[in-house]
C-alpha positions as CSV (number, residue, x, y, z in Angstrom):
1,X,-5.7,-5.8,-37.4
2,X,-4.6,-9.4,-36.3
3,X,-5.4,-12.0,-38.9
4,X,-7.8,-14.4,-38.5
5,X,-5.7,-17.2,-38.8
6,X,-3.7,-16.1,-35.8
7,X,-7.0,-15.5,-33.7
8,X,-7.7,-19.6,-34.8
9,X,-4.1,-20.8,-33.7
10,X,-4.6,-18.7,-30.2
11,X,-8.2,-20.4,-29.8
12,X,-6.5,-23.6,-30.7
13,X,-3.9,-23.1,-27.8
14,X,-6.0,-21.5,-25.0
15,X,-9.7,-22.6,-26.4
16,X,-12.2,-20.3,-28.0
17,X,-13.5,-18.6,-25.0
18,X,-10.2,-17.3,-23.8
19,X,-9.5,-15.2,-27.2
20,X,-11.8,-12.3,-27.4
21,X,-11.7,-9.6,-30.3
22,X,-14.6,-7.8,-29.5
23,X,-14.5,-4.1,-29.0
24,X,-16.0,-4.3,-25.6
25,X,-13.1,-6.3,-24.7
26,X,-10.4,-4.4,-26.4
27,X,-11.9,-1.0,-25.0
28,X,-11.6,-2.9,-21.8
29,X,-7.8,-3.6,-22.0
30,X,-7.0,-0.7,-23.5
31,X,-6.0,1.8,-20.6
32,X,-4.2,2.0,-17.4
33,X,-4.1,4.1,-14.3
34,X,-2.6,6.8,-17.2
35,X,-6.1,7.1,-18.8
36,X,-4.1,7.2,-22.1
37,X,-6.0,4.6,-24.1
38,X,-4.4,2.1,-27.2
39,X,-6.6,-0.3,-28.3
40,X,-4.7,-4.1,-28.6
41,X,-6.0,-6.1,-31.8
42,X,-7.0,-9.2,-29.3
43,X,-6.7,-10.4,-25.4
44,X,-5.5,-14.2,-24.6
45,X,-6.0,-15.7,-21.5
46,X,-4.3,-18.1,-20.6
47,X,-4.8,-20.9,-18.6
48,X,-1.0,-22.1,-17.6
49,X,2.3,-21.7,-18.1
50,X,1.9,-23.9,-21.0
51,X,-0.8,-22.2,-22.2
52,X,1.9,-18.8,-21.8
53,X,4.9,-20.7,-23.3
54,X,3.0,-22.1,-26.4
55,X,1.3,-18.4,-27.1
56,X,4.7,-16.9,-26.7
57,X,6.3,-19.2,-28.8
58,X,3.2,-18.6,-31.5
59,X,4.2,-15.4,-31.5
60,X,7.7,-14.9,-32.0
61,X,7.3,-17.1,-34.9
62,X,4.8,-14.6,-36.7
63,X,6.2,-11.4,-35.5
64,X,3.1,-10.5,-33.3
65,X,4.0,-8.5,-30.6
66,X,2.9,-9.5,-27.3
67,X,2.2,-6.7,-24.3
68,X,1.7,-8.9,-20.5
69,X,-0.7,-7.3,-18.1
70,X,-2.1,-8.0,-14.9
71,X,-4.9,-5.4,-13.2
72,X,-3.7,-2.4,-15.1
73,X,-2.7,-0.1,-12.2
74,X,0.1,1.0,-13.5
75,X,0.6,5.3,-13.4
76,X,3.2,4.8,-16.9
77,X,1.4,2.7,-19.6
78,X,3.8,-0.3,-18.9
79,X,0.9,-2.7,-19.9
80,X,-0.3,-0.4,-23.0
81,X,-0.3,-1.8,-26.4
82,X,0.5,1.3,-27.9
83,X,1.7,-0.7,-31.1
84,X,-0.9,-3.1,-31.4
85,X,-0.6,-7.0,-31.3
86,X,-2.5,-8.8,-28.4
87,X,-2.6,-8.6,-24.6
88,X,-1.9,-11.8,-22.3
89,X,-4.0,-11.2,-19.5
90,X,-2.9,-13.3,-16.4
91,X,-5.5,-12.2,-14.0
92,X,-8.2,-14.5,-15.2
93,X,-6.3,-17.7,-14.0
94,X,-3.2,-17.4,-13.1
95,X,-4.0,-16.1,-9.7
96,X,-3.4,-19.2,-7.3
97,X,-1.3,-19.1,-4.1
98,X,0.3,-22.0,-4.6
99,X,2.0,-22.7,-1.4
100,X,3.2,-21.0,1.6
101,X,6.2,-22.9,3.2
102,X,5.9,-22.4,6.8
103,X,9.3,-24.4,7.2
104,X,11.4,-22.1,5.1
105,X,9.2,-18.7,5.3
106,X,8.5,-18.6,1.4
107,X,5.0,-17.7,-0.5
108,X,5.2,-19.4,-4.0
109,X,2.5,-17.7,-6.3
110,X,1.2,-17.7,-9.6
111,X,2.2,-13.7,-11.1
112,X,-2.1,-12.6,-11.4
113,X,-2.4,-13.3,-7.3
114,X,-3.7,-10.0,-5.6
115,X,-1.1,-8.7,-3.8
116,X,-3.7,-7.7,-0.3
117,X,-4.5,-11.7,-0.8
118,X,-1.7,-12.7,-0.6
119,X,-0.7,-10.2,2.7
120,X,-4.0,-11.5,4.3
121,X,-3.3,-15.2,3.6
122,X,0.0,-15.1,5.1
123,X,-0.9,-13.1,8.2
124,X,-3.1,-15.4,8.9
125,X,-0.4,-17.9,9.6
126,X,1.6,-15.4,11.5
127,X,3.8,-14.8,8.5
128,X,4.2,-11.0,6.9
129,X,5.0,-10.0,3.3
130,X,5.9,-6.2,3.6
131,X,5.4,-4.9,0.1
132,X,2.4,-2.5,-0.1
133,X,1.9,0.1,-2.8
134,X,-1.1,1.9,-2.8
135,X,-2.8,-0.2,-5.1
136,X,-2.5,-3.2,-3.3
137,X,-6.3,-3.9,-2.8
138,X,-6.1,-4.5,-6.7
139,X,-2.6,-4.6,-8.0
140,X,-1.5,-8.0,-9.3
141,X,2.2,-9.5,-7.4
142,X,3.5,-11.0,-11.4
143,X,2.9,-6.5,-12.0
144,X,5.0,-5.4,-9.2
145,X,7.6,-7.8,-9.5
146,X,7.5,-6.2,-13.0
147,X,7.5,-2.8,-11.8
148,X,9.3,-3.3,-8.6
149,X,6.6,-1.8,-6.3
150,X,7.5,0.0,-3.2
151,X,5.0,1.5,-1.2
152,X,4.6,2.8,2.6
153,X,6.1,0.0,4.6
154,X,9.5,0.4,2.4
155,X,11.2,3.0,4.8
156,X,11.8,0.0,7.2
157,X,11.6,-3.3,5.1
158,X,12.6,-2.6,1.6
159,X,10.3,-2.9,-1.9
160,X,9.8,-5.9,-4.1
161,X,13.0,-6.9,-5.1
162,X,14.2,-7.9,-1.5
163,X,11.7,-10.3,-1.3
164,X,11.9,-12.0,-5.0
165,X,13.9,-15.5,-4.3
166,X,13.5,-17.1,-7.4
167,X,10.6,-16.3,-10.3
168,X,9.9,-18.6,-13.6
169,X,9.1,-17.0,-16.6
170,X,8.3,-17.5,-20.1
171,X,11.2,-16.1,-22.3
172,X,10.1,-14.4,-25.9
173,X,10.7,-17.2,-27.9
174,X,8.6,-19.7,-25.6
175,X,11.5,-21.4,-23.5
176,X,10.3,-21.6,-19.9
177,X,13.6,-20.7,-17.1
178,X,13.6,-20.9,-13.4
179,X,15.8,-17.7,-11.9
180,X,17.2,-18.0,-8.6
181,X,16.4,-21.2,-6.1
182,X,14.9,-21.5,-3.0
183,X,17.8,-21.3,-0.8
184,X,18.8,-18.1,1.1
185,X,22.3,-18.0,-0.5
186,X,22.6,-18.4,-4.7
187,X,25.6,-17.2,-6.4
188,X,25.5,-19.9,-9.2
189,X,25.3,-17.9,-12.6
190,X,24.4,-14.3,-13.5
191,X,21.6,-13.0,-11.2
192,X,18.7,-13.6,-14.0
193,X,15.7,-12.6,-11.6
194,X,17.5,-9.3,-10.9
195,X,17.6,-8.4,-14.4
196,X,13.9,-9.7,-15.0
197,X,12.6,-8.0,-11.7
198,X,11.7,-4.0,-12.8
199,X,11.5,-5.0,-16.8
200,X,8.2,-3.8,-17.3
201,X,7.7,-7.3,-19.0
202,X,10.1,-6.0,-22.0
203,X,12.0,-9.2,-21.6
204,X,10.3,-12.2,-20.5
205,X,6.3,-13.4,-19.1
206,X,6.5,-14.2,-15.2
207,X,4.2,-17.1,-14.2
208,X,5.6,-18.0,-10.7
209,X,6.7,-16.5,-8.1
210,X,9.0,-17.5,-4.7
211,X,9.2,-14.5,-1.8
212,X,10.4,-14.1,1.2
213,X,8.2,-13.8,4.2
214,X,9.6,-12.6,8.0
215,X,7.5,-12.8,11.0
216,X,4.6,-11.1,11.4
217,X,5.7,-8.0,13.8
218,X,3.6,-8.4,17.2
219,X,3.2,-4.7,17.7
220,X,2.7,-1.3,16.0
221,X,1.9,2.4,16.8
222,X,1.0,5.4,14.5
223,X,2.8,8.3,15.1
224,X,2.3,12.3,13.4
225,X,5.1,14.8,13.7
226,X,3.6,18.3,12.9
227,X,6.0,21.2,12.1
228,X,5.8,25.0,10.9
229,X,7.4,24.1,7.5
230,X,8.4,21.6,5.3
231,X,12.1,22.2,5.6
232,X,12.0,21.6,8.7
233,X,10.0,18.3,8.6
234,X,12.9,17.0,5.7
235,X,15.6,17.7,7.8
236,X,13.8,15.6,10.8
237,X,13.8,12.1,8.0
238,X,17.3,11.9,7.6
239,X,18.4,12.8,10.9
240,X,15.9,10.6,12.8
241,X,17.0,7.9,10.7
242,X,20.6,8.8,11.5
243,X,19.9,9.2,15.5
244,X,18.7,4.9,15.2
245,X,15.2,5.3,14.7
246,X,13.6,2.6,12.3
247,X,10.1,3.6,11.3
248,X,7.4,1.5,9.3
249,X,6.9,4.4,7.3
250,X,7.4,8.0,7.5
251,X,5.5,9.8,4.8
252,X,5.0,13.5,4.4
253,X,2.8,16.2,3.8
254,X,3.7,20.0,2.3
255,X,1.9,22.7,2.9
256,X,0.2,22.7,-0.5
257,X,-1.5,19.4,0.3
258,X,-2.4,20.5,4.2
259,X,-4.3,23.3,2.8
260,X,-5.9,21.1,0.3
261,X,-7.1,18.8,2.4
262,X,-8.6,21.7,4.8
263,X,-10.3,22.5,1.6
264,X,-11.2,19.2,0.3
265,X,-12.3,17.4,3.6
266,X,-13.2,20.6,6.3
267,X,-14.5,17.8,8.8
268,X,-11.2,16.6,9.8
269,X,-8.8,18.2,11.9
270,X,-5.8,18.6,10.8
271,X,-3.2,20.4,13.3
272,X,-3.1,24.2,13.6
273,X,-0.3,26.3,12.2
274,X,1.2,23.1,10.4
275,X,3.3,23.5,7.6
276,X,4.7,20.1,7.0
277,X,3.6,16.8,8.4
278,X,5.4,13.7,8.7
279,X,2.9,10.6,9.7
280,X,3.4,6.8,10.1
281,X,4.1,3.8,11.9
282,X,6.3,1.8,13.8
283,X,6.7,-1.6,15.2
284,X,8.7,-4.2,16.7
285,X,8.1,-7.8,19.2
286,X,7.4,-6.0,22.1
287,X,6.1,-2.6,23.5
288,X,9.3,-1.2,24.9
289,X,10.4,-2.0,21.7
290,X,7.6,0.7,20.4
291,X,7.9,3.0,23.3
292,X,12.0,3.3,22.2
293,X,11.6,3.6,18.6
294,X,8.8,6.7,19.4
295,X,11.1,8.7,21.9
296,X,13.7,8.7,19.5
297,X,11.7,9.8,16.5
298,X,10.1,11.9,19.2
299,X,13.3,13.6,20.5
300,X,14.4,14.2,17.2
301,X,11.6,15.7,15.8
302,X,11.7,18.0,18.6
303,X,15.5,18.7,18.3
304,X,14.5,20.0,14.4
305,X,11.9,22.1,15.1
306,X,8.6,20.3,15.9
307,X,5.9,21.8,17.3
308,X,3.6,18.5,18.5
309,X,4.1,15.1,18.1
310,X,1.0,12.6,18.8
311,X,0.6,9.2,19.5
312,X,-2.7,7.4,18.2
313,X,-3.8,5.1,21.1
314,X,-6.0,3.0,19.5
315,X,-6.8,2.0,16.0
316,X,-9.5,4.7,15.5
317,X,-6.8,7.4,16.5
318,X,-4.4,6.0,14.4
319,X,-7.1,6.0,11.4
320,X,-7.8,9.4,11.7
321,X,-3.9,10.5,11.6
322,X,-3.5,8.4,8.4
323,X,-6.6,9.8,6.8
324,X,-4.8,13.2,5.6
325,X,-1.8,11.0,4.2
326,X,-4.1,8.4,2.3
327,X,-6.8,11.3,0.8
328,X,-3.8,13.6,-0.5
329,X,-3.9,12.9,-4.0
330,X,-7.8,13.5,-4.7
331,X,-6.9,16.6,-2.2
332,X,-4.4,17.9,-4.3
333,X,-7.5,18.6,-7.4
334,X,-8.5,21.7,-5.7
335,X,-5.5,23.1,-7.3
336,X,-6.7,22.5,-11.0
337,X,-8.5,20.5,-13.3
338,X,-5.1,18.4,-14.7
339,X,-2.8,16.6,-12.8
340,X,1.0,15.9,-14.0
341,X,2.2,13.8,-11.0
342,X,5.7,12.3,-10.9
343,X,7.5,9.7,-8.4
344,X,10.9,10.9,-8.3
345,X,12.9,9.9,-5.6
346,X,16.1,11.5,-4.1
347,X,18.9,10.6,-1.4
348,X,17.1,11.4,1.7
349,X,19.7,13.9,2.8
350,X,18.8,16.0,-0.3
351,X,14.7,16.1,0.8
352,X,14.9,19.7,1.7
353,X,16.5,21.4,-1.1
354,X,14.8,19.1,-3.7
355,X,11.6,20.2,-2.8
356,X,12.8,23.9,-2.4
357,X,13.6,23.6,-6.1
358,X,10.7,22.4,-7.2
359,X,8.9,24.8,-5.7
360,X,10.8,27.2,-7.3
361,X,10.3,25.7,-11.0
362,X,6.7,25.6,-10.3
363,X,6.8,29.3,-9.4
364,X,8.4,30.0,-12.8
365,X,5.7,28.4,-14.8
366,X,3.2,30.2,-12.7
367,X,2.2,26.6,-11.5
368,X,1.4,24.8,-8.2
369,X,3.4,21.7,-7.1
370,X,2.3,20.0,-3.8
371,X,4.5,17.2,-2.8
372,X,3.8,14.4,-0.6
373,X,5.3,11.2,-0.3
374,X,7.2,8.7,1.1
375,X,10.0,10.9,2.6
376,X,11.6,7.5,4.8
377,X,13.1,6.3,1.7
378,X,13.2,9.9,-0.5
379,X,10.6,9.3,-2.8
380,X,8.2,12.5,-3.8
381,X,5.2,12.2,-5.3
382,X,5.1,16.0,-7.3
383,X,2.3,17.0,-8.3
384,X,2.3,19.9,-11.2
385,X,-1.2,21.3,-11.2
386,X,-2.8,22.9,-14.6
387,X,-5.3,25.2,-13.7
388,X,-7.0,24.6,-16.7
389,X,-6.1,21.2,-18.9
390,X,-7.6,23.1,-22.0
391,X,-5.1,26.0,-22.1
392,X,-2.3,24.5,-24.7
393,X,0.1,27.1,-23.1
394,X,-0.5,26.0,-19.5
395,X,-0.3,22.4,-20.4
396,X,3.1,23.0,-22.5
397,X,4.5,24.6,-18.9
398,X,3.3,22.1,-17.4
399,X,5.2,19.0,-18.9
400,X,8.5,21.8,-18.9
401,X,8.2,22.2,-15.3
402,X,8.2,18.5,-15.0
403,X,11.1,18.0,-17.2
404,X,13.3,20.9,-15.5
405,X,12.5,18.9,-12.2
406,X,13.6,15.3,-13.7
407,X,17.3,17.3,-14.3
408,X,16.7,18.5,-11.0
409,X,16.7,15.0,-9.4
410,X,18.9,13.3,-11.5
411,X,21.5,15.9,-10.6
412,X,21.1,15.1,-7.7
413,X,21.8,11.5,-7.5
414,X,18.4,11.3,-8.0
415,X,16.3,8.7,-10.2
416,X,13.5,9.3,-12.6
417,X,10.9,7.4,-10.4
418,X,10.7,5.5,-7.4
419,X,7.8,3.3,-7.7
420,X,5.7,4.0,-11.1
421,X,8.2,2.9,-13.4
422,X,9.1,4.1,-17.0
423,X,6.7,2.4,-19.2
424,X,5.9,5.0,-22.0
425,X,5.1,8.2,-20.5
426,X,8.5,8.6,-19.2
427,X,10.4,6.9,-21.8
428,X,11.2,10.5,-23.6
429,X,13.0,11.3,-20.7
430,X,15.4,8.4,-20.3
431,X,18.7,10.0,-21.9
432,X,18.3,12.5,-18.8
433,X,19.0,9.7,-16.6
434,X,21.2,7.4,-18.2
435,X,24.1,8.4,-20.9
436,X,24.3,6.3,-24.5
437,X,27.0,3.3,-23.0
438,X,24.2,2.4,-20.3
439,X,20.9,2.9,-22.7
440,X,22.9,0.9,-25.6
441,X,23.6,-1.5,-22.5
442,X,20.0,-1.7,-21.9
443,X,19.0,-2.0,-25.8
444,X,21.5,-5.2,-25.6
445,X,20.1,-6.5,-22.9
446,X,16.7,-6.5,-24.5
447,X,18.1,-8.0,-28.1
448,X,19.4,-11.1,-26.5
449,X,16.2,-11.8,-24.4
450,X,13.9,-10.9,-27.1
451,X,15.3,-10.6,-31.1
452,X,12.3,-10.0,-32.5
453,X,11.3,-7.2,-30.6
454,X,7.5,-8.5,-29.6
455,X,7.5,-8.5,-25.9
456,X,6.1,-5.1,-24.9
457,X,8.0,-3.4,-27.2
458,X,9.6,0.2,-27.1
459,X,8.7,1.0,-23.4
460,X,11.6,2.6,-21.0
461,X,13.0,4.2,-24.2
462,X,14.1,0.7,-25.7
């Protein structure tokens, strides 16, 4: 428990109603997307960057450890306090678009702005901002800066890190920086935002953010490429890609999740004898534009062994072709009653004999895995289903099947997530990833930002 004393000094900072101990509250903060649950000892809201810098600084002096969050989507328990100390929630206030400069294409934002907000506010000036994981009706931008977010649009235009310019933040000790400038070139000094961007808030509080906007493309089609097996449909990303086409997205359905959905949702129609499904979108300033970028992806398709390829006309059409994609997770429950889903991500050249290994690890364990995912950019979403999340022996294979396919991956230049991030649930399976020179690189990274250890400590393995 926090003392009382320290609850006074945070009142004293942010005022009384911004520091709540009540068990409502700390029942509130005390889970993620993960469902795992860890209880903080108080939230602090606060109201500024001020308000963050003097809390911080409070902190570090007393040894309390300190866990950022924003909405709490995260799949990883990156904003968990699994040790205690307080949460500094930065969605009550520090959610302000602060500008959007027309002249040089930039959004400036405070870290707790929505990040669906912020897409609507700048398309409305004719402005886009890419970046769109699947929580992006709640997700906060200050979280995926902190967790790099991808998303669907990321095949074609990249994931939060190419759109950081410059981000000030609150270091553990209370100092307040400014990393990277406004201007398109910056090679002054060590790249500060870089290392901050995908920290998981280990080493410093974001409170504003500069990105990159482009021009709002003019013109987009949804597209579905339906073929007998999944094999068949990996081998078409890479070698579309290759032939010059430049999709939105191109995400991917297995078989698994096909026949779920059949199951799940019997009033759509999915495509007949499909095995694998590859779905998205492209766009472009003009229509032949479009009408290019379709015959190519078209073309190839057919050259590796599609059997239809469709072209919604309108936005209904192209709704009902994105439906299968968007409901494939809840799909996927038909399988079991416990879900052990992972966001690995592979070159895209290897798609086809990753998931042909996972399969076959899955089979081992007697387990299901239905993939889907963004297969533009070579990240899988696998999903290891447990028939029965009470049976200690199905849930053990479970979590071995999952760690047989993290070696799978990484040895194949693969990476330990895509889009979710490490946070705690994956932190036991850092030293597959990285050997002791880069994790004692990473430890050393962490002391000089924060040598007391109370920024949202012990997450990624640190």
């Amino acid at each position: 428990m926090i003392e009382n004393s320290h609850l006074q000094a945070f009142k004293a900072i942010v005022g009384e109603e911004n520091v709540k101990s009540d068990k409502a509250h700390l029942i509130a903060y005390c889970y993620d997307a993960t469902r795992e649950r860890f209880e903080p000892d108080a939230v602090v809201f606060p109201k500024d960057e001020q308000d963050v810098s003097k809390v911080v600084k409070y902190c570090d002096e007393h040894k309390i450890i300190i866990v950022p969050r924003g909405s709490g989507s995260c799949f990883t328990g990156g904003a968990l306090p699994a040790h205690g100390g307080i949460i500094l929630s930065l969605e009550r206030y520090m959610n302000k678009i602060l500008e959007i400069d027309m002249e040089n294409m930039l959004g400036i934002v405070q870290p707790g702005v929505i990040n669906m907000d912020f897409q609507k506010a700048v398309e409305e000036v004719g402005l886009f901002y890419p970046p769109d994981p699947a929580s992006e009706m709640y997700c906060t931008l200050g979280g995926n800066v902190a967790e790099n977010a991808g998303g669907m649009r990321a095949a074609k235009y990249g994931i939060t890190k190419d759109y950081v310019v410059a981000l000030r933040a609150v270091l553990p000790n209370g100092e307040i920086i400014t990393a990277g400038k406004k201007t398109i070139k910056d090679v002054a000094g060590y790249n500060t935002a870089g290392i901050i961007i995908a920290s998981e808030g280990t080493l410093a509080v974001i409170t504003e953010i500069t990105l990159k906007l482009i021009p709002k493309p003019k013109y987009k089609k949804t597209y579905m490429g339906v073929f007998p097996d999944v094999t068949k449909a990996m081998n078409a990303v890479f070698k579309s890609l290759a032939a010059g086409a430049n999709p939105v997205a191109m995400e991917f359905l297995d078989a698994l999740v096909i026949d779920a959905l059949k199951q799940k949702f019997p009033e759509i129609k999915l495509p007949e004898h499909a095995g694998g499904i590859l779905v998205g979108d492209v766009d472009g300033s003009s229509q032949e534009e479009l009408t290019s970028q379709l015959e190519t992806l078209k073309q190839s398709f057919k050259e590796n062994g599609s059997n239809d390829f469709i072209i919604a006309q309108n936005d209904e059409e192209a709704a009902k072709l994105w439906f299968a994609r968007k409901n494939a997770s809840p799909a996927t429950m038909v399988y079991g009653t416990k879900k052990l889903n992972e966001d690995i991500s592979v070159p895209r050249s290897k798609l086809p004999i990753a998931l042909e290994e996972i399969y076959k690890i899955a089979d081992k364990y007697g387990l299901k895995a239905p993939c889907f995912g963004h297969s533009g950019d070579g990240n899988i979403h696998v999903n290891v289903m447990v028939k029965d999340k009470n049976d200690e022996q199905e849930m053990d294979n479970g979590h071995e099947a999952i760690k047989e396919i993290f070696k799978l991956v990484v040895s194949m230049g693969g990476t330990l997530s895509g889009e979710h991030g490490i946070g705690l649930s994956k932190a036991p399976f850092m030293e597959i990833a990285f050997n002791k020179a880069e994790m004692d690189l990473f430890k050393s990274i962490k002391k000089a930002f924060d040598p007391n250890n109370i920024l949202n400590p012990f997450k990624m393995g640190l």
